[in-house]
C-alpha positions as CSV (number, residue, x, y, z in Angstrom):
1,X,25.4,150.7,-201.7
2,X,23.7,147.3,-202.2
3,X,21.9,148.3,-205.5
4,X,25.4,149.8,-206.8
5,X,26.9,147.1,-206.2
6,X,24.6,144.9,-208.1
7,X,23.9,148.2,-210.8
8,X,27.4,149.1,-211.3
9,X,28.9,146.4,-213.7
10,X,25.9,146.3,-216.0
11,X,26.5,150.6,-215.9
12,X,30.1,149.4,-217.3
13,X,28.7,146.3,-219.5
14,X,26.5,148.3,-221.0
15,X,28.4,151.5,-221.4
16,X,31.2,149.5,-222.9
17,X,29.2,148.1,-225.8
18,X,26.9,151.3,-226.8
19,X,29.5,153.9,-226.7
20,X,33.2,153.3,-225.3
21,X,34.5,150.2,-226.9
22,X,35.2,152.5,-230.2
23,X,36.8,155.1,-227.4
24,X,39.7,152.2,-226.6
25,X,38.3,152.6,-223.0
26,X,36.1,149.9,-222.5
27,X,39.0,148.1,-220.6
28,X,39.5,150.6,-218.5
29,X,36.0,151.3,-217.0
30,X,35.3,147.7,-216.8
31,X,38.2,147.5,-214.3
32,X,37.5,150.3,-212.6
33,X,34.2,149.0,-212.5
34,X,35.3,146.1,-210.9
35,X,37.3,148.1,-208.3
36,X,34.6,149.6,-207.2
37,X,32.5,146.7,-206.5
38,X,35.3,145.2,-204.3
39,X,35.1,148.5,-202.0
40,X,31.8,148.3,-201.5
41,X,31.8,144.7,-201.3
42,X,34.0,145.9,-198.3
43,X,32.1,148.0,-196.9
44,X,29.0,146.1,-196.5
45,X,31.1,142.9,-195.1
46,X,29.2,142.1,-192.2
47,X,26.0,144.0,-192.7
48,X,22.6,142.6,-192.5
49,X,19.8,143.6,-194.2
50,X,16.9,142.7,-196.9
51,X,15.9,145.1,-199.5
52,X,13.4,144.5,-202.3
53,X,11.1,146.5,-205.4
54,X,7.5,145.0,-206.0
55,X,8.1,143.5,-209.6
56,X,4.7,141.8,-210.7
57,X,1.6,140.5,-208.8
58,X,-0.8,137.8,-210.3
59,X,-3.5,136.7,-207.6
60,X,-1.6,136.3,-204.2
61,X,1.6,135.8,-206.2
62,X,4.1,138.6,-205.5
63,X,7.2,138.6,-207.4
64,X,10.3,141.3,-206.2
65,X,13.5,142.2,-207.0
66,X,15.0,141.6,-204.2
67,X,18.6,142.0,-202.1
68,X,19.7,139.8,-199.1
69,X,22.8,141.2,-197.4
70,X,23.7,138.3,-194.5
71,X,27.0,136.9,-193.6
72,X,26.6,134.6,-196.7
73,X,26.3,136.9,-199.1
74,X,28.7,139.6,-197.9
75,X,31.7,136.6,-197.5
76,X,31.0,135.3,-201.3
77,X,30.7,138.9,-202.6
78,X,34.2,139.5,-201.2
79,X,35.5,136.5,-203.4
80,X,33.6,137.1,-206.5
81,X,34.4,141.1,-206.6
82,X,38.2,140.3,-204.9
83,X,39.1,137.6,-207.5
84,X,37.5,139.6,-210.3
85,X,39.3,142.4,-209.5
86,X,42.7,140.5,-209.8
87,X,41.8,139.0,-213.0
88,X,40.6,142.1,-214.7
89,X,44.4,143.6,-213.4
90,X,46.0,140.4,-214.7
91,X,44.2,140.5,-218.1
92,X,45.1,144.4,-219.0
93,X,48.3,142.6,-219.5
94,X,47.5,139.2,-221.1
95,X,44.9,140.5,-223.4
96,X,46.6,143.7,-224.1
97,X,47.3,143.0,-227.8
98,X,43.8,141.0,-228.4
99,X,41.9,142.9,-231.5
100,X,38.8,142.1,-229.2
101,X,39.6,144.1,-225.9
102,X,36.9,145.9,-225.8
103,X,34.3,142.8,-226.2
104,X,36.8,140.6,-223.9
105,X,36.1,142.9,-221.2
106,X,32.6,143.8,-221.5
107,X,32.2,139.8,-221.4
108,X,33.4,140.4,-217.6
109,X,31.1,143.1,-217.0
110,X,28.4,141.6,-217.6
111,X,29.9,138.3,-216.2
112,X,30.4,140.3,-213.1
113,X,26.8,141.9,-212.7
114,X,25.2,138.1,-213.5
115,X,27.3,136.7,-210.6
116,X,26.7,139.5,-208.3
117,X,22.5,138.9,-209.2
118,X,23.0,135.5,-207.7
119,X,24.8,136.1,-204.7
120,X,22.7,138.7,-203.5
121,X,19.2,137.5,-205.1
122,X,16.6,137.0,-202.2
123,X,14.4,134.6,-203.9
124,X,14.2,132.0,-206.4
125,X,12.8,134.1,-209.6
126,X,15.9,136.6,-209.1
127,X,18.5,133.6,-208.7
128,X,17.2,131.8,-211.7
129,X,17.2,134.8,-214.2
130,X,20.8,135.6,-212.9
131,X,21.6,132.0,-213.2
132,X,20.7,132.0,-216.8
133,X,22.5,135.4,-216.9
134,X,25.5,133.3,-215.9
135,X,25.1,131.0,-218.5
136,X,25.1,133.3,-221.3
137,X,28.0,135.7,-220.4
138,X,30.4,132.4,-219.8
139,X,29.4,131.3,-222.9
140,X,30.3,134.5,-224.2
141,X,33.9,134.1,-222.5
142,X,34.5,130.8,-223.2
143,X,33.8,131.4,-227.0
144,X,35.7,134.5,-226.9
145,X,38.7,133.6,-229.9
146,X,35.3,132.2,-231.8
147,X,37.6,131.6,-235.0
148,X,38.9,128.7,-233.6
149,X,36.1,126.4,-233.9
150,X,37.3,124.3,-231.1
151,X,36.4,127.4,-228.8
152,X,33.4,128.2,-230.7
153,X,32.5,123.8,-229.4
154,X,33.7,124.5,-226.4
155,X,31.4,127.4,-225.5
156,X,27.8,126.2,-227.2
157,X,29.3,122.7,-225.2
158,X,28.9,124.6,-222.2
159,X,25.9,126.7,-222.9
160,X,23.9,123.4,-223.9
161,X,25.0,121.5,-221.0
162,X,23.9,123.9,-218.2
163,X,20.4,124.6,-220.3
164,X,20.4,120.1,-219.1
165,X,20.7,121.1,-215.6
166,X,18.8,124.1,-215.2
167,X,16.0,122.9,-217.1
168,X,15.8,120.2,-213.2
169,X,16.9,123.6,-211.6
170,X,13.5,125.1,-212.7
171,X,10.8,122.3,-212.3
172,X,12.5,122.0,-208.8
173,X,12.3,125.8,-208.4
174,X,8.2,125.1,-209.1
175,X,8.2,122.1,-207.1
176,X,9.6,124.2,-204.0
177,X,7.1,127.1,-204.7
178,X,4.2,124.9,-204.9
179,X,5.6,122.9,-201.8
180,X,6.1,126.2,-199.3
181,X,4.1,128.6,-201.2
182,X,6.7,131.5,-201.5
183,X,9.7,131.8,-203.9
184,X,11.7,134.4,-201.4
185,X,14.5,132.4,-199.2
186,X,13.2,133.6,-195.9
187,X,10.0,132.8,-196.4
188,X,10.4,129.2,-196.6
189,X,8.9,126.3,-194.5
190,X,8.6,123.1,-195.4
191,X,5.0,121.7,-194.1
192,X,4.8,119.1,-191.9
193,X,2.0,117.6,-194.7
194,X,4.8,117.2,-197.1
195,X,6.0,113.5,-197.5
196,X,9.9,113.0,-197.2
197,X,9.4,111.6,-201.2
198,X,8.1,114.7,-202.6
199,X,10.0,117.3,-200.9
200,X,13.2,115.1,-201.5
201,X,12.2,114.8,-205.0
202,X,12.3,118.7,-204.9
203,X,15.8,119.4,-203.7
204,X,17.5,116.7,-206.3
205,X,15.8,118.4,-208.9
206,X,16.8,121.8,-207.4
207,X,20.6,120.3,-207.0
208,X,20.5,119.4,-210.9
209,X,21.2,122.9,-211.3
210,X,24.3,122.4,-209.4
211,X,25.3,119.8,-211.1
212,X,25.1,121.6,-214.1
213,X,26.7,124.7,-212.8
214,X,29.1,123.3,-210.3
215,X,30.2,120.8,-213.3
216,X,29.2,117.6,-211.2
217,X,28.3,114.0,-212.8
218,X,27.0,113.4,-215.0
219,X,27.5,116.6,-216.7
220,X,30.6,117.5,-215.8
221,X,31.7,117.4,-219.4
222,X,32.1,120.9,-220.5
223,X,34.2,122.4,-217.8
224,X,37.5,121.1,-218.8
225,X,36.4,121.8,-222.6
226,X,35.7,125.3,-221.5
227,X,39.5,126.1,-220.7
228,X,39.7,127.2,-224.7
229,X,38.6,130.7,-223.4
230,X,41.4,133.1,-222.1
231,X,43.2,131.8,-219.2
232,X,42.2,134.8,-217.1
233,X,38.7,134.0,-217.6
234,X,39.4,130.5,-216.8
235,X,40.4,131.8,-213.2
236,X,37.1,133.5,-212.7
237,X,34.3,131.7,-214.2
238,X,36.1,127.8,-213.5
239,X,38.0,128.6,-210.6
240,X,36.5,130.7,-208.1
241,X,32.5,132.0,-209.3
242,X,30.6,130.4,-211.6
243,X,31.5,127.1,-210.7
244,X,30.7,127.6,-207.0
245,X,27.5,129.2,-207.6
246,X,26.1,125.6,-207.6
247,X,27.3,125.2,-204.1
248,X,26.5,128.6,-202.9
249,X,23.0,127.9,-204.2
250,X,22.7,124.6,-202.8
251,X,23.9,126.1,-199.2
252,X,21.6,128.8,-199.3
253,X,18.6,126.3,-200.4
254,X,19.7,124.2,-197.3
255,X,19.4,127.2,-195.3
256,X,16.2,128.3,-196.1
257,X,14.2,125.0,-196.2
258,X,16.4,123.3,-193.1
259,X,19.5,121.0,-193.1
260,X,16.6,118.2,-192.0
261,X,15.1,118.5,-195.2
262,X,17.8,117.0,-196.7
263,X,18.2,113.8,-194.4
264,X,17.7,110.9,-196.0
265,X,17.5,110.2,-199.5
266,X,17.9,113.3,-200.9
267,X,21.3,114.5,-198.9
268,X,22.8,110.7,-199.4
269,X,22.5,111.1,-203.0
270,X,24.0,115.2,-203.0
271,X,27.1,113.2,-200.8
272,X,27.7,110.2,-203.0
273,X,27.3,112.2,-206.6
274,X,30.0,114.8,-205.0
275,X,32.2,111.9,-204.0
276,X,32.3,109.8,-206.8
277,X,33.1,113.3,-209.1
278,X,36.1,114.2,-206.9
279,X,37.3,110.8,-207.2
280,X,36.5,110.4,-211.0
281,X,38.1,114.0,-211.9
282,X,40.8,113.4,-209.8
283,X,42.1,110.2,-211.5
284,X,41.6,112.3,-215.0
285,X,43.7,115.0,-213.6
286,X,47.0,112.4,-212.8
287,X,47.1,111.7,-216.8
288,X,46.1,115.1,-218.2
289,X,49.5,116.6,-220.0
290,X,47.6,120.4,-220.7
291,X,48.2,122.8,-217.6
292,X,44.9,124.4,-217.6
293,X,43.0,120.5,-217.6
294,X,44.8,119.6,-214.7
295,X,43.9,122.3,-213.0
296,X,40.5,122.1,-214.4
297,X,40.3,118.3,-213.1
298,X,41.5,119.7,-210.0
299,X,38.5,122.0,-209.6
300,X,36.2,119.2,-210.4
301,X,37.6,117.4,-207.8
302,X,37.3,120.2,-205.2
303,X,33.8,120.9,-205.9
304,X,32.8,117.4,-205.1
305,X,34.4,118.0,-202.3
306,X,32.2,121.0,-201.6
307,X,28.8,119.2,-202.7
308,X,29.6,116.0,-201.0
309,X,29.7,118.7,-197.5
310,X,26.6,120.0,-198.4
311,X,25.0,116.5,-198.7
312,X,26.3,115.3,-195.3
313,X,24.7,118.2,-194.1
314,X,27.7,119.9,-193.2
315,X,26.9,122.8,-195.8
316,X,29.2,125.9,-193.6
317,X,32.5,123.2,-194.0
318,X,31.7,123.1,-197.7
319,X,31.6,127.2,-198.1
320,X,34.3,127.2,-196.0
321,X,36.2,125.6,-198.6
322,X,34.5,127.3,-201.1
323,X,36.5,130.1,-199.6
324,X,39.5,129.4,-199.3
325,X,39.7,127.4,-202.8
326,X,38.7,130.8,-204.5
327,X,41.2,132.1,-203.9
328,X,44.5,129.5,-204.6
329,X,42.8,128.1,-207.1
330,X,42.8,131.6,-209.3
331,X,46.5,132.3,-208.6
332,X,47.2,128.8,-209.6
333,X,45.4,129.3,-213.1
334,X,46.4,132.9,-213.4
335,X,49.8,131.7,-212.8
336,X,49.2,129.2,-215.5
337,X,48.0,132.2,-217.7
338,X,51.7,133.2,-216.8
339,X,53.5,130.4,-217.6
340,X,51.4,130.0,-220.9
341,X,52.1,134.1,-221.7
342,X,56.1,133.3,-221.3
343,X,55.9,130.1,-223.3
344,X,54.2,132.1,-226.2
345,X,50.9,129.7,-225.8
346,X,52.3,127.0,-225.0
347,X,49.9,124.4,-222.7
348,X,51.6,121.6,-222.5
349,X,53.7,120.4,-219.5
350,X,55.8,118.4,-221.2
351,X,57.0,121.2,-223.5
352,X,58.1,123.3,-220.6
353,X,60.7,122.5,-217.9
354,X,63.3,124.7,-215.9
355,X,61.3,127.6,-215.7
356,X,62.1,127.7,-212.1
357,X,64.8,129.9,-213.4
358,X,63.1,131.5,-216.2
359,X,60.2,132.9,-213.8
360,X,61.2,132.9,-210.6
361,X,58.2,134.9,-208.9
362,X,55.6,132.8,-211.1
363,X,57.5,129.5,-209.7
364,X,57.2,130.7,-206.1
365,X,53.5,131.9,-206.1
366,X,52.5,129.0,-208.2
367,X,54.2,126.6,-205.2
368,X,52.6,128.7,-202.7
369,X,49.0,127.9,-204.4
370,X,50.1,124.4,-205.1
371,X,50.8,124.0,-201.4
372,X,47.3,125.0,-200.5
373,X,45.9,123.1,-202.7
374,X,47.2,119.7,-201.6
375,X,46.7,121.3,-198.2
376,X,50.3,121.4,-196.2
377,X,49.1,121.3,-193.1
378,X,49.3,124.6,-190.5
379,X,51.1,126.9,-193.3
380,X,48.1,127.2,-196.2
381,X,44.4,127.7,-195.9
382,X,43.6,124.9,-197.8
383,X,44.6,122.6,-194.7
384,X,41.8,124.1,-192.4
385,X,39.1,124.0,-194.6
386,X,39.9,120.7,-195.9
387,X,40.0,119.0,-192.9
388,X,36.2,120.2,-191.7
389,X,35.0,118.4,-194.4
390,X,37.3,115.1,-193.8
391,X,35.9,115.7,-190.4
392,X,32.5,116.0,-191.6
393,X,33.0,112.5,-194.1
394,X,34.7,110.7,-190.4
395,X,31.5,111.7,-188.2
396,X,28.8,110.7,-190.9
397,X,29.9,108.1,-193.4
398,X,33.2,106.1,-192.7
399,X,33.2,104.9,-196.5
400,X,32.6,108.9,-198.2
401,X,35.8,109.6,-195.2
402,X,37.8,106.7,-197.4
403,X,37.2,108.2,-200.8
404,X,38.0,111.7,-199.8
405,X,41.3,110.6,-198.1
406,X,42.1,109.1,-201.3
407,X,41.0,112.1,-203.1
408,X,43.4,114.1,-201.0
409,X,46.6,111.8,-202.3
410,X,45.6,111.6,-205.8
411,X,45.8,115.7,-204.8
412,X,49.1,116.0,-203.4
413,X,50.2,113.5,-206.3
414,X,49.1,115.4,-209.7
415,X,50.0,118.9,-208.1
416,X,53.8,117.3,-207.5
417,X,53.7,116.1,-211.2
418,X,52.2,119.3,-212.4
419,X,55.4,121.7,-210.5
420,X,57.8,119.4,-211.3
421,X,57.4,118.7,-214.9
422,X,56.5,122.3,-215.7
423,X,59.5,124.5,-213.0
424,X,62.1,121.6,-212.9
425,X,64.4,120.2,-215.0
426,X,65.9,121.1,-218.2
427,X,63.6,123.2,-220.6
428,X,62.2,120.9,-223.4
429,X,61.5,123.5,-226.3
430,X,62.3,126.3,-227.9
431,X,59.2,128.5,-226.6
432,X,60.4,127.8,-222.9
433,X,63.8,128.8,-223.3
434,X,63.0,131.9,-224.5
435,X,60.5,132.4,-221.6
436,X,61.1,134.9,-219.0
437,X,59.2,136.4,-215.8
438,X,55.7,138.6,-216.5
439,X,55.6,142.1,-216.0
440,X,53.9,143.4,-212.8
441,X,50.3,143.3,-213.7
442,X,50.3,139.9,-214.0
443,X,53.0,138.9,-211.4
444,X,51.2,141.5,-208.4
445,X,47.7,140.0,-208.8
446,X,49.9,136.3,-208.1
447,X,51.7,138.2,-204.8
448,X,48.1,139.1,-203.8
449,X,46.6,136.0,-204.1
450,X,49.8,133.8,-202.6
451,X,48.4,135.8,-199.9
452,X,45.3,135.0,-199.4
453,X,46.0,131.7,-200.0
454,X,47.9,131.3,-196.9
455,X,46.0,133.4,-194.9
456,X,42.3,133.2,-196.1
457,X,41.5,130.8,-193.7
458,X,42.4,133.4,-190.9
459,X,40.7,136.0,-192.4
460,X,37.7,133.8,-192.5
461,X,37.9,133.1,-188.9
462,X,38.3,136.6,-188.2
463,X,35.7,138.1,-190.1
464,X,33.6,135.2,-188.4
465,X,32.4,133.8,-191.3
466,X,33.4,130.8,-190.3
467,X,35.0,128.8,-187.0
468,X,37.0,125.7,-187.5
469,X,37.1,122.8,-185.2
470,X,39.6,121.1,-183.5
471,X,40.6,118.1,-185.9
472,X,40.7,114.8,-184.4
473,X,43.6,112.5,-184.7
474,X,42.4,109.8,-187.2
475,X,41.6,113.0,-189.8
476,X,44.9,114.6,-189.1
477,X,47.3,111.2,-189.2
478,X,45.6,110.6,-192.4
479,X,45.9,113.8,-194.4
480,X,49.7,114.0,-193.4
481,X,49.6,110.3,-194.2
482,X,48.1,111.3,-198.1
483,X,50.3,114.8,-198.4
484,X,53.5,113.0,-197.7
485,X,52.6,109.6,-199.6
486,X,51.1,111.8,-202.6
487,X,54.0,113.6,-203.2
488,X,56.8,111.6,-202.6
489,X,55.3,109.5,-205.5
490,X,55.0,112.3,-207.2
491,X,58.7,113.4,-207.3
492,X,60.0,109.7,-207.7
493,X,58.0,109.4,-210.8
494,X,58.9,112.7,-212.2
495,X,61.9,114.6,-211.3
496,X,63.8,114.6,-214.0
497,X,62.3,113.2,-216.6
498,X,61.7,113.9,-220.0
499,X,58.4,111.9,-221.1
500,X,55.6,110.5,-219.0
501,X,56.4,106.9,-217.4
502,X,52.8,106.2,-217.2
503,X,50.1,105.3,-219.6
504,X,46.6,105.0,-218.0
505,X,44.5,105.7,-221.3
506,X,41.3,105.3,-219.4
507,X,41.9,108.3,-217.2
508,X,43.8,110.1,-219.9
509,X,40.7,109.9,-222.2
510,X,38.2,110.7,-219.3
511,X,36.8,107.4,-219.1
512,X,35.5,107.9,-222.3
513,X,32.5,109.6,-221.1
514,X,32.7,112.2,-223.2
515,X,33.3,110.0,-226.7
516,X,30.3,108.1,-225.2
517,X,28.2,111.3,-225.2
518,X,29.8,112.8,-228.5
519,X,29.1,109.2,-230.8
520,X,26.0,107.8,-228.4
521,X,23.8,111.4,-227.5
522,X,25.2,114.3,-229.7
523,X,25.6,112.1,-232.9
524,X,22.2,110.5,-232.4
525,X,20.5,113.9,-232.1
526,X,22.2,115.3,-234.9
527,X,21.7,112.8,-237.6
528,X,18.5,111.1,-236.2
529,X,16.2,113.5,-233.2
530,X,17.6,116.8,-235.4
531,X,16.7,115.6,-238.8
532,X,13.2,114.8,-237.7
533,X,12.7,118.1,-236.0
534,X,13.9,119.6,-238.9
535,X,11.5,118.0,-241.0
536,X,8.6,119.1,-238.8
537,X,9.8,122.7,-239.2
538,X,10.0,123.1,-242.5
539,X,7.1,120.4,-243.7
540,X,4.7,120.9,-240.7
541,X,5.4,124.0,-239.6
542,X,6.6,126.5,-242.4
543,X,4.7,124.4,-245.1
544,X,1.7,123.2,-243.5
545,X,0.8,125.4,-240.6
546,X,3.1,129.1,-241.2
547,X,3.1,128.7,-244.9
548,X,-0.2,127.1,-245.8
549,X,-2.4,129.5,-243.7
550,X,-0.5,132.8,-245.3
551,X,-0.8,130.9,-248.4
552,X,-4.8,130.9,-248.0
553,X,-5.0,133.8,-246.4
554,X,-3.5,135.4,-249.2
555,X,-5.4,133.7,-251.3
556,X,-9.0,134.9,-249.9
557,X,-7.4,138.1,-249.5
558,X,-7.2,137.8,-253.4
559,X,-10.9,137.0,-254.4
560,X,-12.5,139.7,-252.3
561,X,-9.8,142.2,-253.6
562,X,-11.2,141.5,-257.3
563,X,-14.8,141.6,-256.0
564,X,-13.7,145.5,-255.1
565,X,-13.3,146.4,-258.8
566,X,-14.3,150.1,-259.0
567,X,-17.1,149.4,-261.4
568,X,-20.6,150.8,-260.8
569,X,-22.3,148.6,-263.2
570,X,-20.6,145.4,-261.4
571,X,-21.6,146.7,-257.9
572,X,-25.3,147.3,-259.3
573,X,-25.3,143.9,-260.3
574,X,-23.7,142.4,-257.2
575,X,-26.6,144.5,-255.2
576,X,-29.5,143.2,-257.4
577,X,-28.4,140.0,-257.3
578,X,-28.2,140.2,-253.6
579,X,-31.6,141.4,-253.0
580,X,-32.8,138.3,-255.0
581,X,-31.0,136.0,-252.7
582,X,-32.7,137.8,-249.8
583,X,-36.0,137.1,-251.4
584,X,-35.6,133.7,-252.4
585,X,-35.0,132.4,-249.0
586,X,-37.1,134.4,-247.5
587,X,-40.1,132.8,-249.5
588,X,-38.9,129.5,-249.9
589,X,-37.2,129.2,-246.4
């Protein structure tokens, strides 16, 4: 059941593009597809296990494909084959009329079989050709309605970014290998030999493939670019999969090699990079006016969240989260896939308004998900999980505990903007006026996952994946001190209003960062690093090297060729003349 669950959605990827997509069937066995998966995923909950197929030996090398089943792996597999279940459901609907079905979801087929490689990979060769798996099926997602060019940006902006962090991700992949000797997870022990500066030298370049992945600073830059692609896909690539494969990675590095390995250095700089992201994404997200961004900033924010657990060594608080996030964070952009489906495309806030009445179920599933997110405490699963990693921030570093507190109002604040701008009010355009409630393949997928995100946290607990703690006071007075603070500003500033009263443009144009990489990095290597390379390749390469070689090869190729006339009398001479060489310097050598 392990191998079909990995081989099923490249059967369906695969199937889809060589024979069914001209059938008008491809959507259908990618779902079903996807269905599957989740059953088994089911079914194996709980098991443990470690399967593996020699793949290549060189010396004392030995590379396999291999399969970990461990409580790890079964938990994430029942988020990434749950919430891509849901979202292939919800997008039968929203990409029924797309000329490009067929592609769309053979995209998620193979997205689905990339994601499933890394949760289940047993060593570091398998997770890194999985990884880049990752990389090219999002890319493929993102840049999905190509003919708009700013999709076709947005999807080589992520593509390029990642190959950044993953390019770290492999040299510390090397470093670890050369290190412990061994590329499988279970395998792995850290020598007491190794110096604390090497082997944390190791893990930061490993965790530059998180950053990449998991969208941290500095290369955070393409996530909230990459909500061009279908808002469905937006829910499962940004939302609940790819974006937490950085942390699941991370966690299961920490895992193999020992949570002590990342003391010191290393782990104080996995905390404070997670931090100041949460912090830095969730100041963009108060300013942000397009649904999907905010909620994009919002993930951002969470996933520093996430990291910054992991580097306090407090990794099981931080998939804990990971958990529970999945889940309300894909009903909240699913319902914004709703919301955007009513509005005929219509993204931003500001343009909406009143829908509370318009789309009743989508208001009260997207509340339910907005309640979890800013983390209402004892009702949502977002409250338990947030507060291990509060606690976590209180017991280690009193300063990371005051930047996540913060965090948690800016939280409660953008989320209150977000619902009341968008459900409240008076509708303020045409397109929302006109909007009514989704049909029930998009609004059952948002009933499922308003239930999960109230009660993942229990089903966490009861599948023991995971065992909160008692909260202590300080943790608890001050996330009911954020929640009620966050939002009460939040409906003051907003309710019932028309415009937005604030103007902050340094968190509206994301500190800039990206115009700083656009006119300082891109520009630079496209008019200056990419003119010279391109000189080399055509000049130096094709001219010199490529060219100049065929050139004289050709022409040698051309002299001997008339030297093989045909003639008798001209190969009698050639032969006499030959002999006379011979005997010339034989005598007179």
């Amino acid at each position: 059941m392990a191998w079909l669950l990995l081989i099923l959605p490249l059967v369906a990827a695969v199937s889809n593009q060589l024979y069914l997509r001209k059938l008008g069937i491809a959507h259908l066995v990618s779902t079903a597809s996807a269905a599957a998966t989740f059953v088994i995923a089911l079914l194996l909950l709980g098991k443990t296990d470690s399967l593996s197929i020699p793949w290549a030996t060189i010396g004392s090398l030995n590379l396999e494909i291999g399969i970990t089943l461990d409580k790890l792996s079964t938990g994430m597999m029942i988020v990434v084959t749950g919430v891509g279940l849901l979202v292939h459901v919800f997008s039968l609907a929203y990409m029924k009329d797309d000329s490009a079905k067929a592609r769309y979801f053979t995209g998620l087929a193979l997205f689905m079989f990339s994601m499933t490689g890394i949760v289940l990979a047993s060593n570091f060769i398998m997770t890194f050709i999985f990884w880049e798996l990752v990389g090219l099926s999002s890319y493929l997602l993102i840049g999905h309605w190509y003919e708009k060019d700013s999709a076709a940006d947005a999807a080589k902006k992520a593509f390029l970014t990642n190959r950044i962090g993953d390019f770290g991700f492999m040299i510390g992949i090397l470093m670890l290998w050369g290190i412990t000797g061994t590329f499988t997870f279970s395998e792995m022990e850290i020598p007491a030999t190794v110096s604390a500066g090497v082997l944390g030298a190791a893990l930061l370049c490993v965790f530059c493939g998180a950053i990449g992945k998991s969208a941290q600073l500095p290369l955070h830059v393409w996530l909230p670019d990459a909500m061009e692609g279908p808002t469905p896909v937006s829910a499962l690539i940004h939302a609940a999969t790819m974006v937490a494969a950085g942390v699941y990675m991370l966690f299961r590095v920490q895992l193999s090699v020992g949570a002590e390995a990342f003391e010191g250095f290393s782990g104080t700089t996995i905390a404070w990079i997670g931090a100041i992201t949460s912090l830095m994404a969730a100041l963009m997200a108060t300013q942000q006016d397009d649904i999907k961004k905010i909620l994009a900033y919002s993930t951002l924010s969470q996933l520093g969240y996430m990291v910054m657990a992991v580097g306090l060594l407090a990794g099981e608080a931080g998939m804990f989260h990971l958990f529970t996030h999945a889940w309300f964070k894909a009903l909240l952009f699913l319902g914004s896939g709703a919301i955007i489906y009513a509005c005929h495309h219509e993204q931003n806030i500001w343009k909406m308004g009143g829908l509370m009445k318009k789309m009743p179920i989508t208001a009260i599933t997207f509340a339910i998900g907005t309640a979890a997110l800013i983390a209402v405490p004892y009702v949502t699963s977002g409250f338990y999980s947030k507060e291990e990693i509060l606690a976590a921030a209180w017991n280690k570093n009193k300063f990371l505990f005051g930047i996540a507190v913060f965090v948690a109002l800016l939280t409660a604040f953008y989320m209150t903007r977000a619902f009341v701008v968008t459900f409240l009010g008076k509708t303020r355009s045409e397109d929302a006026s006109h909007a009514h409630e989704v049909g029930p393949l998009m609004w059952i997928p948002l009933a499922l996952l308003s239930i999960l995100a109230i009660g993942s946290a229990w089903l966490t607990t009861h599948l023991n994946a995971y065992h909160p703690h008692e909260a202590s006071t300080p943790v608890l007075i001050a996330s009911l001190v954020t929640l009620v603070l966050g939002v009460s500003i939040g409906l003051f500033l907003y309710n019932g209003k028309a415009a937005d009263p604030i103007s902050i443009p340094l968190f509206r144009n994301r500190f800039y960062l990206d115009a700083i990489y656009e006119k300082g990095i891109v520009k630079y290597f496209q008019d200056s690093f990419a003119a010279i390379v391109h000189f080399f390749d055509e000049f130096v390469i094709n001219g010199l090297l490529v060219g100049g070689l065929s050139r004289l090869t050709e022409t040698i190729g051309s002299i001997f060729r008339r030297a093989q006339s045909g003639n008798l009398q001209a190969y009698a001479f050639t032969f006499g003349l030959g002999v006379l060489l011979v005997i010339y310097f034989t005598v007179f050598y």
